[in-house]
C-alpha positions in Angstrom: 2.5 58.7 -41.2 4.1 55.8 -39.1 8.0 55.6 -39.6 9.6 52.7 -41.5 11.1 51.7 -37.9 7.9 51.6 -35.7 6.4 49.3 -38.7 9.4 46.8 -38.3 9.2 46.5 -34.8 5.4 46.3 -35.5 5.9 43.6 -37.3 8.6 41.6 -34.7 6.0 41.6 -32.4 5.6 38.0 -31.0 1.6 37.0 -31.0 0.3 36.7 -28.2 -0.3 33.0 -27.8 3.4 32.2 -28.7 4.2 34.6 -25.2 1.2 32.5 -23.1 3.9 29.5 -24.3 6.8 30.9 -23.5 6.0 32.2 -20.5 4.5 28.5 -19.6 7.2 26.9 -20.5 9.5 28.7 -18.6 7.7 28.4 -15.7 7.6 25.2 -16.1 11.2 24.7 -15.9 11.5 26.3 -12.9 9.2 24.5 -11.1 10.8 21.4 -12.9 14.2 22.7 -11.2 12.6 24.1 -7.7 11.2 20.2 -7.4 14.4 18.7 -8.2 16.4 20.8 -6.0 13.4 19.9 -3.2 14.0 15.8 -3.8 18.3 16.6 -3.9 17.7 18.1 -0.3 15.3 15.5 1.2 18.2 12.8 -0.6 21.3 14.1 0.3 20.4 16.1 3.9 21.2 15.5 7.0 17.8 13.2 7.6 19.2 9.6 6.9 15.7 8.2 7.7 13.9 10.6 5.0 16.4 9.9 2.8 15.7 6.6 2.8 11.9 6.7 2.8 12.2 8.3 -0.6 14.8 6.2 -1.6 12.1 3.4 -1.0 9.1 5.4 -2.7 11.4 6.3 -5.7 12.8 2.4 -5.9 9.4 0.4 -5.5 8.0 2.9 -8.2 10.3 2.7 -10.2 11.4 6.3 -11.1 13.5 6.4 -14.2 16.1 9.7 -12.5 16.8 7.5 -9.0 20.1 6.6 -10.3 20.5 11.2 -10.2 19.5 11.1 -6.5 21.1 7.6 -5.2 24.0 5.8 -5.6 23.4 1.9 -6.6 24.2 0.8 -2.6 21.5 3.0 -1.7 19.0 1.5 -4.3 19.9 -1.9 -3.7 19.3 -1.4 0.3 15.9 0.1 -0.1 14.6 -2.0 -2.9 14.5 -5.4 -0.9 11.6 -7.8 0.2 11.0 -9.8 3.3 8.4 -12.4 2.9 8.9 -14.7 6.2 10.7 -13.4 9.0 10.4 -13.4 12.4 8.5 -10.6 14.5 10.7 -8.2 17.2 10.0 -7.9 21.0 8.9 -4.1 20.1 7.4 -1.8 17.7 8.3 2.2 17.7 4.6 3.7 16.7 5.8 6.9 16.6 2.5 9.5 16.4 0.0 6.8 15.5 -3.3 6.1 16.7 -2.2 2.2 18.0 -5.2 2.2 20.6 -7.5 3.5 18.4 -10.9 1.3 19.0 -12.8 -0.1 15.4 -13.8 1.3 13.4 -11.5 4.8 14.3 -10.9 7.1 11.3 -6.9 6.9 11.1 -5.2 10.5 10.5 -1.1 10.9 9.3 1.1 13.3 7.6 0.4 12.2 3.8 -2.5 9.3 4.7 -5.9 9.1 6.1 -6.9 5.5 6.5 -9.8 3.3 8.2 -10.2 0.3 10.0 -13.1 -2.4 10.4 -13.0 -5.6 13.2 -15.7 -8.3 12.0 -17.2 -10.4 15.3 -15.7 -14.0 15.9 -17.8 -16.4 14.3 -19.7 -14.0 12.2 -17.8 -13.5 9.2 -16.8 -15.9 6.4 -13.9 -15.0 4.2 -14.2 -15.6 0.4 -11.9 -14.6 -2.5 -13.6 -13.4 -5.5 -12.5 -12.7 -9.3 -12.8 -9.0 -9.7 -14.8 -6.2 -7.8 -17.8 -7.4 -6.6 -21.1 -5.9 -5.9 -21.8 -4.5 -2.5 -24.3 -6.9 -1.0 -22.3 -7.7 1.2 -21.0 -6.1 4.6 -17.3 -5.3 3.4 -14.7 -5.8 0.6 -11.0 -5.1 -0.1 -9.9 -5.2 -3.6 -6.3 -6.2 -4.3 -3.9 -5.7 -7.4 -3.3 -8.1 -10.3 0.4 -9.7 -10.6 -0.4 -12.0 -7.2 2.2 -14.5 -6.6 0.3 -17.0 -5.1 -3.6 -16.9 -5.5 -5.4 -20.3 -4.2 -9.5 -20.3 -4.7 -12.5 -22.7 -5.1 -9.7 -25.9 -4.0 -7.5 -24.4 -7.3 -4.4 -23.1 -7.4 -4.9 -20.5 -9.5 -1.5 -18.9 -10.5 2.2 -19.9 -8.4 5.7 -19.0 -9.1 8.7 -21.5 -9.3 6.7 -23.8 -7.0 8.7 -26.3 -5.3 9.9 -25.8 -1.8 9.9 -22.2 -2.2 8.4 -20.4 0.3 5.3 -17.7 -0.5 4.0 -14.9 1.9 0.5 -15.3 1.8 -2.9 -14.6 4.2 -5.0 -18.4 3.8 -8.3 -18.6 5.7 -9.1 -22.0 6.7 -13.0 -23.7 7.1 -13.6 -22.4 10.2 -12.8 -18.8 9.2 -9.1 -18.7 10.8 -6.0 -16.5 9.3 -3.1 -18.7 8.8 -0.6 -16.1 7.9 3.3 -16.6 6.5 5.5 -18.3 4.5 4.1 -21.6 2.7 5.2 -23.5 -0.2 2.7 -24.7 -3.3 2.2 -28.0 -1.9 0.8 -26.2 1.7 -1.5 -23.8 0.1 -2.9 -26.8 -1.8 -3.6 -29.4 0.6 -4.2 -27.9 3.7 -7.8 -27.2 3.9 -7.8 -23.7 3.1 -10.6 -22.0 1.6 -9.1 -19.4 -0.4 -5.4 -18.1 0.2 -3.9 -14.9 -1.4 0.2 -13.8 -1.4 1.3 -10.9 0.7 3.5 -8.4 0.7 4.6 -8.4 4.2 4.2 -10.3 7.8 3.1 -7.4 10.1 2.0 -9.1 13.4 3.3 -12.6 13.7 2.3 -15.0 16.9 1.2 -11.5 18.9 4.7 -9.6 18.3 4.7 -6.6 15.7 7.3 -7.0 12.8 9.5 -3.7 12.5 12.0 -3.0 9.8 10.3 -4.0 7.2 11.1 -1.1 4.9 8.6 -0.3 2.2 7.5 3.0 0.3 5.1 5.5 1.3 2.6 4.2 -0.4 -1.2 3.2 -0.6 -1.8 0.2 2.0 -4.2 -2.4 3.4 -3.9 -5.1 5.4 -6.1 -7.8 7.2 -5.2 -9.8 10.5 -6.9 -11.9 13.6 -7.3 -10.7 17.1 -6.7 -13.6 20.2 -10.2 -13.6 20.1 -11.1 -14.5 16.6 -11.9 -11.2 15.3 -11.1 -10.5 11.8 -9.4 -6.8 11.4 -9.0 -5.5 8.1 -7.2 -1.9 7.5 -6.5 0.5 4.4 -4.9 3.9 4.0 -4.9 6.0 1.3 -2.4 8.9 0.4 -3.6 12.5 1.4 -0.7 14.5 0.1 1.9 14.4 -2.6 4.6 13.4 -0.7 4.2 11.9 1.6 1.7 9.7 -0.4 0.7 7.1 2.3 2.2 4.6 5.0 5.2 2.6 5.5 4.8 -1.6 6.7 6.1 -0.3 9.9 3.7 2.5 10.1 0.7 -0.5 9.0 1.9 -3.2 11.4 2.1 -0.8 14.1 -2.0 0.1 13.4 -2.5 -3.5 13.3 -0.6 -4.3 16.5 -2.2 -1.0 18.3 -6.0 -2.8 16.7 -5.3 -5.8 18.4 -4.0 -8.1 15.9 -1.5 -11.3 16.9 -1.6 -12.4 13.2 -1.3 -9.8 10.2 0.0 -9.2 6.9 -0.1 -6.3 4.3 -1.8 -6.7 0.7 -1.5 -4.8 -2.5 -4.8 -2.6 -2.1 -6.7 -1.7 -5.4 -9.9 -0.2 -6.3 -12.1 0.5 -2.7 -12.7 -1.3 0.7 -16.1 -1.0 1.1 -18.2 -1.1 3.6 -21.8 -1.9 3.2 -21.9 -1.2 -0.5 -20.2 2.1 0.0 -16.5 3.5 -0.4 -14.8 4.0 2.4 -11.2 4.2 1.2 -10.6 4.3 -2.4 -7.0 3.8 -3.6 -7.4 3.7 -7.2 -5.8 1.2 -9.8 -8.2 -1.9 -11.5 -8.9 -4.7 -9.1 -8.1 -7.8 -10.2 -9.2 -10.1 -6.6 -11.6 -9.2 -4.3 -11.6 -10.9 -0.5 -15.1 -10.5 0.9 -16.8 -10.4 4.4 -19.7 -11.7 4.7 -21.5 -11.5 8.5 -21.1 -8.4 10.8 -19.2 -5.7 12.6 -17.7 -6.4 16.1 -20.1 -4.4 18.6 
């Protein structure tokens, strides 16, 4: 006969489900706790330039528990933007690949990334609604909310307008980049074929830009060599943190590719390379800038 106090406790038991909970639960708090303690360390350690890396990363995307890691001076000097500004005498590559021929599969700590150089003369730009199917020999999707976004001789969307001064990447008749700051009335009348607003001057009249700040974060980029070759770049994250490249860490990759004119988009969806994926950096694409002729030999 089973005593009156091994049926109580028999019937205290918790079921077995409600432990599996508990016990997930709990461990999930800890690992909530371990990762906070991790992000405290990188913030407040002895590494300023970490520090402010993820001070950037937790800014630009808006974290709601910066304000726990940062103080406001902190957030105010990472969350900054530099549309038009001119380039330095020098750029600090660090570990990069900056003489990497086209083409080269780009490797960092958090990013892998991949870089194309179209022949002089052999490509025509285009900006398309969208994504667009892969006829033809390369594509880079870019993000919705464009400032500035100038197509088939219409000024699609602008700001305040006015003299104000917009970052943007216009390709003229002939094919040419014309990259940096122009107001409405520029992008309107000067000939341009399509122009598109940046996020950053990387390369400007052969110098590379440096300080230009910036979260780790997905990028892509498109520039001119001296010659008239047309470069375009994008890196995707390949770790949780770090989860891609800086503008430095672009502009050096398009100085190190060549480039005397370049500037940094808002990547979304793939660039593509005859029809196929080559970097995919998720999100919907909302403009597509095509390439239609060939790859540099």
């Amino acid at each position: 006969m089973v005593s009156d106090n091994s049926k109580r406790r028999s019937g205290q038991r918790l079921p077995l489900a409600l432990k599996i909970l508990i016990i997930a639960a709990v461990t999930a708090l800890m690992s909530v706790l371990a990762l906070t303690a991790a992000v405290f360390a990188v913030a407040r350690g002895s590494d300023s330039a970490a520090s402010e890396k993820l001070c950037a990363t937790m800014t630009e995307r808006r974290f709601l528990l910066t304000g726990l890691f940062f103080t406001s001076s902190e957030i105010n000097a990472a969350d900054f933007y530099r549309p038009v500004r001119e380039a330095e005498d020098y750029v600090i590559p660090g570990t990069l690949p900056v003489k990497s021929t086209e083409g080269t599969v780009f490797q960092g700590k958090g990013w892998s990334g991949k870089a194309r150089v179209f022949g002089a003369g052999t490509v025509t730009p285009k900006l398309a609604d969208g994504q667009v199917p892969g006829q033809f020999p390369a594509s880079l999707g870019l993000e919705g909310g464009l400032t500035a976004v100038f197509r088939d001789d219409c000024l699609v969307y602008a700001g305040e307008g006015g003299e104000e001064l917009y970052c943007v990447v216009a390709c003229d008749g002939e094919g040419k980049l014309h990259i940096g700051g122009k107001t409405v009335a520029e992008i309107a009348n000067s000939g341009y074929t399509w122009a598109v607003s940046a996020d950053r001057v990387l390369v400007s009249v052969g110098k590379p830009c440096t300080g230009l700040g910036g979260e780790y974060d997905p990028r892509a980029a498109i520039g001119q060599t001296a010659d008239g070759d047309t470069v375009i770049f994008c890196a995707q994250s390949a770790s949780v943190y770090p989860c891609g490249i800086t503008f430095d860490e672009a502009a050096a990759i398009m100085y190190g590719l060549g480039c005397v004119n370049a500037a940094a988009l808002s990547p979304a969806g793939a660039l593509k390379i005859g029809g196929e994926n080559t970097v995919y950096v998720g999100g919907k694409t909302a403009y597509t800038i095509l390439l239609a002729g060939r790859e540099a030999e």
